[in-house]
N, C-alpha and C positions, 0 to 999 in steps of 0.2 A: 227567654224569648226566641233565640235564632233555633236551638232544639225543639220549638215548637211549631216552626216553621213563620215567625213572625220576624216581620225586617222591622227593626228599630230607624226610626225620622230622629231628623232635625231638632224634634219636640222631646225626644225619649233620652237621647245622647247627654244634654246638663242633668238633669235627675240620676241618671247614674252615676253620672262623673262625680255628683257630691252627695252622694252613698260612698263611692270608693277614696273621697274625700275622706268624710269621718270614719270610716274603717281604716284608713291607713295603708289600704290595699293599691301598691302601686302596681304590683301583675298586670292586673283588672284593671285599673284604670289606665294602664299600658297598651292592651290588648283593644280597651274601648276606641282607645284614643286613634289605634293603626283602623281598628272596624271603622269609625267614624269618616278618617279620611277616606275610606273608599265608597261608602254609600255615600259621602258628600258630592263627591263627583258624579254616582249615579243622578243623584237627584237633581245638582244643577241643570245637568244634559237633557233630563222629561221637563223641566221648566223653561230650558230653551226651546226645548221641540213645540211647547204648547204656544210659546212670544208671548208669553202673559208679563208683561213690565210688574205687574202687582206682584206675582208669584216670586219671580226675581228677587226683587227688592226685598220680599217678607223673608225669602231663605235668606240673605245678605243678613238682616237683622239677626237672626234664630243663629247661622253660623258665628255671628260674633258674640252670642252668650256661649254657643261650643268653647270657642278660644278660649273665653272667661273661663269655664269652666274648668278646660284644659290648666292653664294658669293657678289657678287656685288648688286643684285635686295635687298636682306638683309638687307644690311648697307645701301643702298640707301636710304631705308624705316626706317631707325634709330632702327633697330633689330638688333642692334650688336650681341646679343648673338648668335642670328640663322645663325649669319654670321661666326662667331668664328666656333661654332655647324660642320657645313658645312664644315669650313676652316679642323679644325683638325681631321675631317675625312678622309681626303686625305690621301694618304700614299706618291705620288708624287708630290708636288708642283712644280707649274711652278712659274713662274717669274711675269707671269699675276695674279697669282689668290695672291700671295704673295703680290702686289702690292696692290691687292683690297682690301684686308684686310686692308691692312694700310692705303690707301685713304679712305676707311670707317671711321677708328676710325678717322681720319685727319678730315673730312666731320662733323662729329660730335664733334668733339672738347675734344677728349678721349686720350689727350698727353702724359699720363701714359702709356697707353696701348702700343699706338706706338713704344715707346721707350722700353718698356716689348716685343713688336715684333719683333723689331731691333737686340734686344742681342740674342734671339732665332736663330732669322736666323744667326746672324754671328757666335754664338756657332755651328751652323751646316753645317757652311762655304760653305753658297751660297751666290752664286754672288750678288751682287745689280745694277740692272739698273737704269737710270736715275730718270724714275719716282717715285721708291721707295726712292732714294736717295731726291727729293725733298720734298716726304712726312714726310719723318723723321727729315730731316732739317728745314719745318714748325713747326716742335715737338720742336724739339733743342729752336729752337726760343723762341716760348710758354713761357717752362720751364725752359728760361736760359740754357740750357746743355750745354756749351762751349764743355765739354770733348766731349760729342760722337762731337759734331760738328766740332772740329778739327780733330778726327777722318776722321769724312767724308771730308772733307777737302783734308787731307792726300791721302785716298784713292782716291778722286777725280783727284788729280795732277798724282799722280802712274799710275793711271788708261788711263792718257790721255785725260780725257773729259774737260779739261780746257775751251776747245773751246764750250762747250753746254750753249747757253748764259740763258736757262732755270736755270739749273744747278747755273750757276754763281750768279744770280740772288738772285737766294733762299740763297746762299753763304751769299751773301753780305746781305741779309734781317736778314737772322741769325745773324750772327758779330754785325751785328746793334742792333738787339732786346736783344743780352745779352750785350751791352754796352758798347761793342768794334768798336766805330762809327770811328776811326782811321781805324782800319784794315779793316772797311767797305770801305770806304775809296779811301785805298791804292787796294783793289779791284776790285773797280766800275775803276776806274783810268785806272788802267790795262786793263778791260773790252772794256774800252772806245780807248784806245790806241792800241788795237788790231782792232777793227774795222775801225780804220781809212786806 
C-alpha cells in the first residue's frame, strides 16, 4: 500500500494486524503497529481541524479495535509481554480486548497469568462473557483451581448461561481435570438431558 503511494486509515490497520496475526509475523506487525501510531495522530489532528464530534467519536471507536488488534497479533506471536505492554495501557477495557489477553496467555499455556488476570478483573468488577469465562475455565482445569472454578460455576448458573453448551463444556472439562469426574458427570448428564 505505502509503495503505492496509498496511506492506510484507521479501517485498514486491524485487517492487517490479523493477517500478521495468523502469519505469525511479528516484524510486520511490529512495523504496523509503530506506522499505526503515527497516522493515528495524523488523523485525530484533520478531525480536530474539521470539530466534527461524530468524526471524533467514530475514530475513538475504529482506534479501540486497533488496540484490539494490537493485543491480539501480540500474543498470537507468543509476545505476551508486548501483549500485556498494550493491554495495560488501555485506560478503558472492553470485553474484547480483556478476552484477548486471556486467550493469549490461554494459547500459550501461561495458567498463572490467567488466573492473575481473572482476579484483576473481578477485583474491578467487570462483567465476564462467555469467552473469557472459557478461557479461565481452561486455566482452572490446568492448575486444578476447583475454587475459582466453582466460582465460575456459580456465576454461570446466576448469570443464566446454563444453556451455552460451549460454556458447559469447558464446565464439565474443568470438574474432570481437577478430579471431580462425578460432578463432571452429573453435568454432561444434565447437558445431555436438556438437549433432548
Amino acid at each position: 500500500m505505502i509503495e503505492h503511494s496509498v496511506r492506510p486509515d484507521e479501517l485498514t490497520f486491524p485487517d492487517v494486524l490479523k493477517a500478521c496475526s495468523k502469519l505469525r509475523a511479528l516484524k510486520e506487525g511490529a512495523e504496523i503497529h509503530a506506522q499505526g501510531m503515527f497516522e493515528a495522530q495524523g488523523i485525530f489532528f484533520q478531525y480536530l481541524e474539521t470539530q466534527s464530534l461524530l468524526r471524533i467519536l467514530w475514530f475513538i471507536c475504529m482506534l479501540a479495535v486497533v488496540i484490539y488488534s494490537l493485543v491480539y497479533m501480540y500474543a498470537c506471536c507468543g509476545h505476551l509481554d508486548l501483549a500485556r505492554k498494550v493491554f495495560d495501557g488501555i485506560s478503558e477495557r472492553s470485553a474484547i480486548t480483556w478476552s484477548s489477553m486471556l486467550s493469549g496467555y490461554v494459547r500459550c499455556g501461561h495458567w498463572e497469568e490467567v488466573m492473575g488476570l481473572c482476579r484483576e478483573k473481578l477485583k474491578l468488577g467487570v462483567r465476564f462473557n462467555e469467552a473469557t469465562l472459557i478461557s479461565v475455565l481452561t486455566a482452572c482445569g490446568r492448575l486444578r483451581g476447583l475454587e475459582l472454578g466453582e466460582w465460575i460455576y456459580n456465576y454461570v448458573f446466576q448469570s443464566g448461561l446454563m444453556r451455552n453448551d460451549s460454556l458447559m463444556t469447558s464446565l464439565v472439562d474443568m470438574y474432570a481435570k481437577c478430579g471431580f469426574v462425578d460432578t463432571a458427570f452429573e453435568l454432561f448428564d444434565k447437558m445431555y438431558k436438556r438437549m433432548l
